[in-house]
C-alpha positions as CSV (number, residue, x, y, z in Angstrom):
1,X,-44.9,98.7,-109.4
2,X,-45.7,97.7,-105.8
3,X,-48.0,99.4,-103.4
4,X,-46.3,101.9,-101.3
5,X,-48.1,100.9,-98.6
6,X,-49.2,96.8,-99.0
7,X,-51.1,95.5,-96.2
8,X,-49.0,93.7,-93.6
9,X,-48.9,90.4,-94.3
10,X,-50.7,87.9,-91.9
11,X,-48.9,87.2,-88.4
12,X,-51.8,85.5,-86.7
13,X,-50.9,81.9,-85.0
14,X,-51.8,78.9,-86.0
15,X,-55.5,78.1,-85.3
16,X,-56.7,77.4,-81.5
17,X,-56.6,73.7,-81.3
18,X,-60.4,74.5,-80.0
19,X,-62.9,77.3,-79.2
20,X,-62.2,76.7,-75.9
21,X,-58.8,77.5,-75.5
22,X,-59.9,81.1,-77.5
23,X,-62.5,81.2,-75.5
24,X,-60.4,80.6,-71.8
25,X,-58.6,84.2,-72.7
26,X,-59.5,86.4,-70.3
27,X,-59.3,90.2,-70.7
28,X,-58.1,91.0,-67.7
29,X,-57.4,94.0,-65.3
30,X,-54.4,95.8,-66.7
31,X,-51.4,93.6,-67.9
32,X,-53.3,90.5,-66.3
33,X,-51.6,87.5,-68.1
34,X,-50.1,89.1,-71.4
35,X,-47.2,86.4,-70.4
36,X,-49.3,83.5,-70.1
37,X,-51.1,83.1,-73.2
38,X,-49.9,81.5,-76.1
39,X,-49.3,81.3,-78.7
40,X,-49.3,85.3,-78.9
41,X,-46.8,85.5,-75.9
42,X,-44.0,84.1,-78.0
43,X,-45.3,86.1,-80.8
44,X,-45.0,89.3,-78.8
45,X,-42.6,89.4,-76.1
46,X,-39.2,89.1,-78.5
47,X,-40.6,92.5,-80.0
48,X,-40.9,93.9,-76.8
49,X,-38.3,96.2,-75.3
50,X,-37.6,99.5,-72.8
51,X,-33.9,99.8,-72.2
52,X,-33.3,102.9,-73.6
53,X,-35.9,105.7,-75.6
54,X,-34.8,104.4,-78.7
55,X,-35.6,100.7,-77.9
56,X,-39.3,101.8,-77.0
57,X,-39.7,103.8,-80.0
58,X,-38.7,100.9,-82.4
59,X,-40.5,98.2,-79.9
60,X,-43.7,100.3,-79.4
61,X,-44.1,100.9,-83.5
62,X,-43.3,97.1,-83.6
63,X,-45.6,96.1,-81.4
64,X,-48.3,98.4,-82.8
65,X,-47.6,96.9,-86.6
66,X,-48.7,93.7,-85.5
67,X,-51.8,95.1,-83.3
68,X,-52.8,96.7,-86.3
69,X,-52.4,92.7,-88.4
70,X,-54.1,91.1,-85.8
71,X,-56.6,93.7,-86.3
72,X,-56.7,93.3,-90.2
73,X,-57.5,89.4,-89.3
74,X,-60.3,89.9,-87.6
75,X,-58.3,88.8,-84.4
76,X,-58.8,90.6,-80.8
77,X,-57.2,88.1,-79.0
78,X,-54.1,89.2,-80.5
79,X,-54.8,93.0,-80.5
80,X,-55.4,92.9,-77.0
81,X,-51.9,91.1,-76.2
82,X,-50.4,93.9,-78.2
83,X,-52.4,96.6,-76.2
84,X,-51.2,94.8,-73.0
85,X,-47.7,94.3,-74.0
86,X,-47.7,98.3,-74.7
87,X,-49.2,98.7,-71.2
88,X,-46.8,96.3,-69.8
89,X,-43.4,98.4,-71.7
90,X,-45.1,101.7,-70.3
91,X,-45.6,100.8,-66.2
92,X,-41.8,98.6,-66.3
93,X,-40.2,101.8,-68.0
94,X,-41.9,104.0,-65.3
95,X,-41.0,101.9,-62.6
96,X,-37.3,101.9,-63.5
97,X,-37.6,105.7,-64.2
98,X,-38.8,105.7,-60.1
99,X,-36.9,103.4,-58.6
100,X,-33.1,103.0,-59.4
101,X,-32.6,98.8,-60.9
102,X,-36.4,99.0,-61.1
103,X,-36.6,97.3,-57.4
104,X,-39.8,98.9,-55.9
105,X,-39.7,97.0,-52.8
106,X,-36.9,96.0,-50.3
107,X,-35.9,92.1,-50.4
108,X,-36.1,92.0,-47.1
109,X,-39.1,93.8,-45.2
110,X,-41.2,93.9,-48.6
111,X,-41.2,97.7,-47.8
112,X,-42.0,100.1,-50.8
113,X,-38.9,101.4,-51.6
114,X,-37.9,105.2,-51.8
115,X,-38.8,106.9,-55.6
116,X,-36.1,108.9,-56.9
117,X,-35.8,110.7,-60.1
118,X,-32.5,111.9,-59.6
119,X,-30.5,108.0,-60.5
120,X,-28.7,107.0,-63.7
121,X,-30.5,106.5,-66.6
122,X,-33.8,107.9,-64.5
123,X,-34.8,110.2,-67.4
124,X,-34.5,107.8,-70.0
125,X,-36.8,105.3,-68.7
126,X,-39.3,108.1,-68.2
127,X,-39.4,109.0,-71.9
128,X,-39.7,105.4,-72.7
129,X,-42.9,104.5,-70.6
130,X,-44.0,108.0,-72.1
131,X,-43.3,106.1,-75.9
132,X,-45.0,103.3,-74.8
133,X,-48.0,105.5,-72.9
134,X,-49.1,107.2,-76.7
135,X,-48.9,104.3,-78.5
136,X,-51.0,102.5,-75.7
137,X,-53.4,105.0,-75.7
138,X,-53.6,104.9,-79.1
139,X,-54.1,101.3,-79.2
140,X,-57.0,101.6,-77.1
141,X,-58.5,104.2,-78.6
142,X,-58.3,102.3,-81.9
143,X,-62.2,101.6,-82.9
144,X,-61.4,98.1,-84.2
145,X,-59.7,97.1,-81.2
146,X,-63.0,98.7,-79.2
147,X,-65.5,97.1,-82.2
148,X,-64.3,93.9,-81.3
149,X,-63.6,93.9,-78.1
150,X,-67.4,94.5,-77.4
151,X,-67.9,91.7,-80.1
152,X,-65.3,88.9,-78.2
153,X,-67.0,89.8,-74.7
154,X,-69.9,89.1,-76.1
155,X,-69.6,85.8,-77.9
156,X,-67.3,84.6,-74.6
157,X,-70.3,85.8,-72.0
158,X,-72.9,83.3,-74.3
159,X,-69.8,81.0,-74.5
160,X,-69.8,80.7,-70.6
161,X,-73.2,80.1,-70.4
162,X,-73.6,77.8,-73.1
163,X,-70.8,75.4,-71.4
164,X,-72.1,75.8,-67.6
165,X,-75.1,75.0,-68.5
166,X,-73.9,71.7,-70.4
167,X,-71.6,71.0,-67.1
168,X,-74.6,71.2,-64.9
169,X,-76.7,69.1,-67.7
170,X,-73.9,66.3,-67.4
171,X,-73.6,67.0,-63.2
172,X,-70.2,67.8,-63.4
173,X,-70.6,70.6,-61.6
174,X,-72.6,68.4,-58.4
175,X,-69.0,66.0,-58.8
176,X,-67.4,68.6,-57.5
177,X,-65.7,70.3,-60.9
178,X,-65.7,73.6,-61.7
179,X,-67.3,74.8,-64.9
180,X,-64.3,76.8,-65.6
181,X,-62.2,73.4,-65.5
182,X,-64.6,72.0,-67.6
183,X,-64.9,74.3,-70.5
184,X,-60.9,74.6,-70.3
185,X,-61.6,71.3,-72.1
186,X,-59.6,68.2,-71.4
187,X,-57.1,68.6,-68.8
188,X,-53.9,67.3,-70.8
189,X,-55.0,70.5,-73.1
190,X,-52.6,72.3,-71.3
191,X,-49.6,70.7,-71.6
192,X,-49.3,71.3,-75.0
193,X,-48.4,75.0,-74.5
């Protein structure tokens, strides 16, 4: 008889091609580049969704499942996509709960727009980013996703160091390159993602 509750089964992508490219994510302020990083934002992003109440509470328990994989690999890169993904479904939902279409500024001056709370559809939005505001929170809170968090920060700060300090051995950094450029790795790295 199986397991009424078997551990998820791994989700994680395919290895970084290098350390480097692990090491290049960047925490961030907020919701700063959850749809720039890959492979996890093709993982993530079909999973994510705000339309209605419903949608969040199925996308936000979606989302979380695979926060709570990633954290069962050992992998914070991908928790924290998941935690900024949740962030991300909370602050769009709000902003179409406030603002009618979800335009916050005008077009044409770039003028912050009149809230309202009063439009179409304004209340369901709110109890969407509300959905995705617990489950955020919890995800946050979660003392894996804080264990290794505090771990990645870590290993990427003696990461920096480690490659400025061969960029300055080498003198890239006297050619005028960045060391940031440099421990990106080569610069055709990119295009493969």
């Amino acid at each position: 008889m199986p397991s009424p509750n078997p551990k998820p089964k791994s989700i994680s992508p395919p290895p970084f091609p290098s350390k480097a490219h692990r090491m290049s994510y960047r925490i961030g302020r907020g919701e700063q580049g959850v749809l720039t990083f890959e492979p996890y934002k093709s993982s993530i992003l079909p999973l994510w969704r705000f339309k209605t109440a419903a949608m969040a509470r199925g996308s936000s328990k979606q989302i979380y499942e695979r926060f709570e994989t990633y954290d069962a690999d050992d992998d914070f890169v991908g928790m924290d996509m998941c935690r900024k993904f949740l962030q991300m479904g909370m602050t769009r939902a709000k902003r179409y709960a406030n603002h009618a279409g979800g335009r916050k500024y005008d077009k044409v001056t770039g003028e912050e727009l009149e809230k309202s709370d009063t439009h179409p559809g304004a209340s369901e939005k709110l109890e969407a980013s509300l959905i995705f505001r617990d489950v955020w929170e919890k995800a946050r809170k979660h003392e894996g996703y804080i264990d290794k968090k505090a771990r990645f920060m870590a290993e990427q700060k003696e990461w920096d160091k480690e490659e400025k300090a061969k960029a300055k051995a080498n003198g890239e950094e006297e050619k005028g390159l960045s060391a940031d450029i440099i421990m990106a790795g080569k610069p055709d790295f990119w295009d493969s993602y």
